[in-house]
PLY file of the C-alpha trace (Angstrom):
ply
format ascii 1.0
element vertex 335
property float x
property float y
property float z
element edge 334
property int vertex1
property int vertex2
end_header
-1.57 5.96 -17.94
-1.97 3.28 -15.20
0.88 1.25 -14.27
1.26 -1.27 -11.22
3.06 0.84 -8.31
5.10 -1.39 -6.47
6.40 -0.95 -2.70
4.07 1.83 -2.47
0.48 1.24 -3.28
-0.82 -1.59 -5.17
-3.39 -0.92 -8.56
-6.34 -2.78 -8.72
-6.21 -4.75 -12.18
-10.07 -4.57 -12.41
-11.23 -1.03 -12.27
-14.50 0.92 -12.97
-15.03 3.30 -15.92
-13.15 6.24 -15.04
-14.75 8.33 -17.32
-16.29 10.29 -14.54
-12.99 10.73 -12.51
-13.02 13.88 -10.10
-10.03 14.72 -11.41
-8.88 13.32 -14.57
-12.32 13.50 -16.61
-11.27 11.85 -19.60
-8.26 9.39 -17.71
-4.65 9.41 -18.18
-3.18 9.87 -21.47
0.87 8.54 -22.63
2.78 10.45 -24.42
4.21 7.96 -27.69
6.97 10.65 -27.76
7.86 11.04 -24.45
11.28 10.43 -23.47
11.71 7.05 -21.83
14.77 8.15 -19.90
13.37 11.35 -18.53
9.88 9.28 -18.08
11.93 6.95 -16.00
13.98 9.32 -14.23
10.72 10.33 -13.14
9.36 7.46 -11.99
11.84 5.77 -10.42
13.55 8.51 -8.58
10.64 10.92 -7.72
8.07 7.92 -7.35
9.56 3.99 -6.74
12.72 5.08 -4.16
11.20 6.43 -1.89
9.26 3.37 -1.57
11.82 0.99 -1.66
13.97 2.66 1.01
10.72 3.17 3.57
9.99 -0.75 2.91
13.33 -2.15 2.89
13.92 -1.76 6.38
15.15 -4.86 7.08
17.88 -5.25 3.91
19.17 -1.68 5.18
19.29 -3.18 8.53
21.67 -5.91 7.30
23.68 -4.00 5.14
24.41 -1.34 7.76
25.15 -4.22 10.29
27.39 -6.09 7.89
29.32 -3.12 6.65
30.02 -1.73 10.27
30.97 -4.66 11.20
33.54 -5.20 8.06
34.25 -1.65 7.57
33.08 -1.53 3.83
33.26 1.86 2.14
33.51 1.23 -1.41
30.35 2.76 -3.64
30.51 0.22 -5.54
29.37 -2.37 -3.35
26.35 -0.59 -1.99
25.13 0.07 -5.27
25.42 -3.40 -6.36
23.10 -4.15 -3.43
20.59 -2.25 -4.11
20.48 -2.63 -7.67
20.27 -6.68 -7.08
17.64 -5.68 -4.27
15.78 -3.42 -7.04
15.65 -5.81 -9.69
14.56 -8.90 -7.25
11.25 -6.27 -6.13
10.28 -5.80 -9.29
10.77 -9.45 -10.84
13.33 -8.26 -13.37
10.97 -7.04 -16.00
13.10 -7.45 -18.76
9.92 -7.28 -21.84
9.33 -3.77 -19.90
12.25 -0.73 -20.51
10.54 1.84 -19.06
9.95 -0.50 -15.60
13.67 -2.08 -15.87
14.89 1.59 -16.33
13.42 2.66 -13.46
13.55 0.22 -10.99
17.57 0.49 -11.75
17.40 4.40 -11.25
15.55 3.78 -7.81
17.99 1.16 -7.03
21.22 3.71 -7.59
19.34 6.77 -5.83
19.14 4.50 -2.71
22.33 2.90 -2.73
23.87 6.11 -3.12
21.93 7.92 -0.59
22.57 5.02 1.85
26.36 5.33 0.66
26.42 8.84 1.38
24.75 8.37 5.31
26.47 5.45 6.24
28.99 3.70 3.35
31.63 6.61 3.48
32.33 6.16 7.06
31.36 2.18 7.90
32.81 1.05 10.91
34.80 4.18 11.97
33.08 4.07 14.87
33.44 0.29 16.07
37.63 1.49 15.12
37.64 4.35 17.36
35.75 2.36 20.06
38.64 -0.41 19.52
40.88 2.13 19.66
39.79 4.12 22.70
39.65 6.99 20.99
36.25 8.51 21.31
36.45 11.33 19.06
37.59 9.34 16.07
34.93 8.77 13.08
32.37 11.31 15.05
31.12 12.87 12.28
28.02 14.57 11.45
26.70 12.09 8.68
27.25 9.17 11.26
25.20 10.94 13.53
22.56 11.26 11.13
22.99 7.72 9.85
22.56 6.06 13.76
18.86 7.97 13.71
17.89 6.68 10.46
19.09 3.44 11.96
16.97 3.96 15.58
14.05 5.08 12.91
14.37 1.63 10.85
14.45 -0.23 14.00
11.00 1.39 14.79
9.77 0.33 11.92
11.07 -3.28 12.12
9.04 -3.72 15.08
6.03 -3.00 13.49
7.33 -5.61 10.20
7.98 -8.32 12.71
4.93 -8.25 14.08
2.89 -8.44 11.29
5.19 -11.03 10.31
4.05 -12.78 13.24
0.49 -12.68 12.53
1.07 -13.72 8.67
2.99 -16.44 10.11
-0.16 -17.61 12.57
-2.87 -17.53 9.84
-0.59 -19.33 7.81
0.82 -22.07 9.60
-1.34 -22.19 12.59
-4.44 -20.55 12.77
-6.19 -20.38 9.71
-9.11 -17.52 10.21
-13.00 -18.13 9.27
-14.82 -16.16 7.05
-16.38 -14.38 10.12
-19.92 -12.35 9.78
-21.05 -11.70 7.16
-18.50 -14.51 5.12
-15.61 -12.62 3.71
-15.42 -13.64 -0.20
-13.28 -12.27 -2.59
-13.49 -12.64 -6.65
-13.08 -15.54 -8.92
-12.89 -17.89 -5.50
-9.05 -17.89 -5.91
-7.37 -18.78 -2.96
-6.94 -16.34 0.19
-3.30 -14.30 0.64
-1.85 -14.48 4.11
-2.72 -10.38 4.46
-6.09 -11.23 3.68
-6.25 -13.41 6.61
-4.66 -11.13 8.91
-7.60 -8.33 8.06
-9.79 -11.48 8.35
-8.58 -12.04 11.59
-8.53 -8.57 12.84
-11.79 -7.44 11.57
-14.46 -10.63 12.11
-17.39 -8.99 12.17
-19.43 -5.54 11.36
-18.81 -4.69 14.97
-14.74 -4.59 14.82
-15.02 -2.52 11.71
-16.91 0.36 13.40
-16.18 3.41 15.32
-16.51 2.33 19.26
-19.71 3.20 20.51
-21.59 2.35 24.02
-23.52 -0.25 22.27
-22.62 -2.87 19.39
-26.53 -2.15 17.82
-26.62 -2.41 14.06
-28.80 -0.35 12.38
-29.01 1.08 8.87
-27.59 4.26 10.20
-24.63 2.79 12.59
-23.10 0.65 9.83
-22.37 3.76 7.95
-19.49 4.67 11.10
-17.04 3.08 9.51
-13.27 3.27 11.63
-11.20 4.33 8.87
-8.51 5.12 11.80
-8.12 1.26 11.91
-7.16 0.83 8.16
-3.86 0.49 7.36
-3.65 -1.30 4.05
-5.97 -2.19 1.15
-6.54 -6.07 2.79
-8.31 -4.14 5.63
-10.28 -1.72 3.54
-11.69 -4.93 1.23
-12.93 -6.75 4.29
-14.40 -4.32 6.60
-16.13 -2.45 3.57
-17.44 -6.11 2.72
-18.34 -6.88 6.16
-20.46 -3.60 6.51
-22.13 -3.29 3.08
-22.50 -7.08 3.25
-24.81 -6.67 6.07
-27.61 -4.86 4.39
-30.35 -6.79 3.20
-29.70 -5.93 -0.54
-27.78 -3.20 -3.22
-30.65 -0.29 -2.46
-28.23 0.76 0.43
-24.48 0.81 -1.22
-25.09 4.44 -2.40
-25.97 5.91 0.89
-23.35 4.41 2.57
-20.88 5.24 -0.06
-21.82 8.76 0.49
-21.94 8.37 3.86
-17.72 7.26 3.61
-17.29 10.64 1.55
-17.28 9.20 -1.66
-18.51 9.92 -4.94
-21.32 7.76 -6.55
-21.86 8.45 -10.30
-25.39 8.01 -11.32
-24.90 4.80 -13.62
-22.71 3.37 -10.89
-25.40 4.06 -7.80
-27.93 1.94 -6.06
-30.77 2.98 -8.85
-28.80 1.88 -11.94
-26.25 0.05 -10.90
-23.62 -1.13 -13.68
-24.25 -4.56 -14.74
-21.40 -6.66 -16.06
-21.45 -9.27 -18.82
-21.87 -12.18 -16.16
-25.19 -9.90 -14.94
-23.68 -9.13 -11.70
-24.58 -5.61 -10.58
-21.53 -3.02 -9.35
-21.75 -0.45 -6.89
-18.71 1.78 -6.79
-18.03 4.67 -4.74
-14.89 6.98 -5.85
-12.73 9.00 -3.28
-10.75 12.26 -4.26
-6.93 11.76 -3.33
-5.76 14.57 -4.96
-8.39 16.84 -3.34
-9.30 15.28 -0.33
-5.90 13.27 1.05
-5.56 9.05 0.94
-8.41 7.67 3.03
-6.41 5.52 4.96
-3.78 5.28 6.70
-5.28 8.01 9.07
-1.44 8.95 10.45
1.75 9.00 9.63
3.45 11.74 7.67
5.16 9.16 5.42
2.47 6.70 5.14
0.56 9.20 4.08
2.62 10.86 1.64
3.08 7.58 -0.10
-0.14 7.14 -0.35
-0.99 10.49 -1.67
0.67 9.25 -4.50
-2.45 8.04 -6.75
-4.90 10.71 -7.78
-8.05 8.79 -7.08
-9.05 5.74 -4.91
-12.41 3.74 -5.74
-14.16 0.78 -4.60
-16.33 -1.68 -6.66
-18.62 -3.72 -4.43
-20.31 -6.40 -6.57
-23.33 -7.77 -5.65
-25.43 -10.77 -7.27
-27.77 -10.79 -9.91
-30.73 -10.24 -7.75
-28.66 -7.45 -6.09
-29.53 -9.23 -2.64
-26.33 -10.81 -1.97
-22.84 -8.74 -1.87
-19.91 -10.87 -3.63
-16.91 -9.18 -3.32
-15.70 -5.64 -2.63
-12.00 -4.73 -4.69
-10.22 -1.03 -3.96
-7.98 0.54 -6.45
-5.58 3.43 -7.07
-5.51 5.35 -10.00
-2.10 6.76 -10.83
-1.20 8.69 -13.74
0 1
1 2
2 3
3 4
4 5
5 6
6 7
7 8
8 9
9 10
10 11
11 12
12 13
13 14
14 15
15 16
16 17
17 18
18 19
19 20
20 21
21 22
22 23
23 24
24 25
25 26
26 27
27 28
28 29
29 30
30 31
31 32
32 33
33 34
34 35
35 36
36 37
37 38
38 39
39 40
40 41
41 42
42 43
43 44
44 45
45 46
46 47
47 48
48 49
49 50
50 51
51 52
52 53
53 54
54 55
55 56
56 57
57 58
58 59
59 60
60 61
61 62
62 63
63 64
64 65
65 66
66 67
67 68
68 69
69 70
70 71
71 72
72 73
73 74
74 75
75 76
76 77
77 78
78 79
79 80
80 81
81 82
82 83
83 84
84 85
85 86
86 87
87 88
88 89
89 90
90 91
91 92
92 93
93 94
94 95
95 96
96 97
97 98
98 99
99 100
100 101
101 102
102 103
103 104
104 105
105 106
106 107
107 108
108 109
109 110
110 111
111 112
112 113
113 114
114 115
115 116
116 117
117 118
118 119
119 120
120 121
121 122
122 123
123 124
124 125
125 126
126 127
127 128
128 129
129 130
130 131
131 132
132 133
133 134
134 135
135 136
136 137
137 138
138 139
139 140
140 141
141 142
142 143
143 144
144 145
145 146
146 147
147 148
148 149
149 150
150 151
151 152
152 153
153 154
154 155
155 156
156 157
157 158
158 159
159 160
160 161
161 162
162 163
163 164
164 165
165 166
166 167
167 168
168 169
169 170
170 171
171 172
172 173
173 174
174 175
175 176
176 177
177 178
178 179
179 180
180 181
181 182
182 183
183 184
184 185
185 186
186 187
187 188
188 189
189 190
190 191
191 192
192 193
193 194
194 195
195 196
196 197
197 198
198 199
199 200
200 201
201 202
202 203
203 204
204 205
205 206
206 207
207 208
208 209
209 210
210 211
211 212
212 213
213 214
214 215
215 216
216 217
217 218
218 219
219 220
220 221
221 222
222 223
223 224
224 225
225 226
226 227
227 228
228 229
229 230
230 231
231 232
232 233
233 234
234 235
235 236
236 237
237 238
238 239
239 240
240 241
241 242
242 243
243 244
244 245
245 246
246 247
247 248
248 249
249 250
250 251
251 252
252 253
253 254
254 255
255 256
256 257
257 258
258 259
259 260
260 261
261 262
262 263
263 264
264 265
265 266
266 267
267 268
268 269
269 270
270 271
271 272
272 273
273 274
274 275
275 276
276 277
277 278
278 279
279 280
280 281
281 282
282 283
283 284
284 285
285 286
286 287
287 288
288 289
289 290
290 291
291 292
292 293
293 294
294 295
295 296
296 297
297 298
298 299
299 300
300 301
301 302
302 303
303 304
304 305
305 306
306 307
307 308
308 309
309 310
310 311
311 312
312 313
313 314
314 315
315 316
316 317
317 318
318 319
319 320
320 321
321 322
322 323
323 324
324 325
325 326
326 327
327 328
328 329
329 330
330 331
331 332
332 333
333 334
């Protein structure tokens, strides 16, 4: 079954028949009797903490600051943190069990891990410094729990400044559409990451592998950089701003192809699929579960997360005449 995977990867709400999934031929299936507490042991544990300890780098960052600095060791209060921190991620999603259960089993694996590193031992350390007595507090899981604080800090960096660009297209910069003019479906108002990949990717020519020249022909705008894509934002706008430059739908499926993906015959160039408005879809499907995520390009984590869904596809949706692209949307299937 599809659910929305949050802190991890984000599922497209619109997706294409995936009755011709590589993998999954007939789709996901629920089990009516499956266990809802094993189901979300499952998924929160195995599948939703990991995600919300890589992305809450900066509420570990405060916690471990604020119980170093006041010494708190009691399990109790890390948990609470985390379960509060849990339940604000996933909006409380009281009408949903299965999502409540498991965003409050993810929230207890991480304040308990975090409890284990750090909470145990908080502010023996800063003591022993006091103290003058260096070998005080040195234990192993403190070591351990000042590289997983170095290795947060990394990652802040790279959080505050994105932060810094969201907060420039928001407040002070607002990007244009660039070449060809980024759209994206039902006209509903731009988010601030869509700006930043706006911003970052203006035109064909940022989108593609570097070359000596900027020409581009049929066959260059298939060199897509998928080294430069870090999030689904960025893979919307540069696949818009390079399918968007041929003159009409004829071309998706080559270039699809071209990417590595899979074009089913009712979803190609020839017969593309035409919805009830009589716009005509294109979409292209990629193999995670075979093949690896298609971006991000590095980053053991990163990756892993993102090896997460079975299959990644992309609907590009062009006009009635099929001579004008509309939007482009990618989506994860997870079972």
């Amino acid at each position: 079954m599809h659910r929305r995977f949050r802190g991890v990867v984000r599922v497209s709400e619109r997706r294409p028949d995936t009755s011709f999934s590589l993998d999954h031929p007939q789709g996901g299936v629920a089990n009516p009797r499956g266990s809802l507490v094993v189901d979300a042991l499952v998924w929160g544990v195995v599948f939703r903490a990991p995600g919300y300890l890589f992305d809450g780098t900066i509420p570990l960052l405060i916690v471990l600051a604020v119980t170093e600095w006041k010494s708190t060791k009691s399990l109790r209060w890390y948990l609470t943190i985390w379960i509060v921190a849990g339940l604000l991620a996933t909006g409380f999603p009281v009408s949903d069990p299965l999502g409540l259960s498991a965003a409050l089993l993810a929230a207890f694996a991480n304040g308990y891990l975090y409890w284990l590193l750090a909470g145990k031992s908080a502010g023996d350390w800063l003591q022993a410094w006091q103290m003058r007595e260096p070998n005080a507090g040195r234990k192993l899981l403190n070591y351990a729990a000042y590289v997983v604080l170095a290795y947060l800090g990394y990652q802040l960096s790279g959080y505050l400044y994105y932060g810094g660009k969201l907060l420039w297209v928001t407040a002070l910069s607002e990007p244009g559409p660039g070449t060809p003019p980024f759209r994206v479906e039902y006209e509903r108002e731009l988010t601030a990451s869509q700006k930043v990949a706006m911003m970052d990717f203006p035109d064909p020519v940022s989108c593609l592998r570097k070359a000596e020249t900027d020409d581009l022909s049929i066959d260059r705008l298939k060199e897509m950089d998928w080294d430069r894509i870090d999030n689904d934002e960025e893979a919307n706008v540069c696949v818009f701003r390079l399918l968007g430059s041929y003159e009409n739908l004829s071309y998706a499926t080559g270039w699809f192809e071209a990417q590595g993906f899979y074009v089913h015959p009712n979803f190609s160039s020839a017969r593309p699929y035409k919805e009830l408005d009589g716009t005509l879809r294109v979409t292209g499907v990629h193999s995670i579960r075979k093949d690896g995520p298609k971006f991000p390009t590095t980053g053991i984590i990163r990756r892993a997360f993102r090896s997460i869904p079975y299959s990644m596809s992309v609907d590009a949706t062009w006009s009635k005449d099929g001579k004008q692209l509309l939007w482009v949307q990618t989506g994860f299937s997870t079972l």
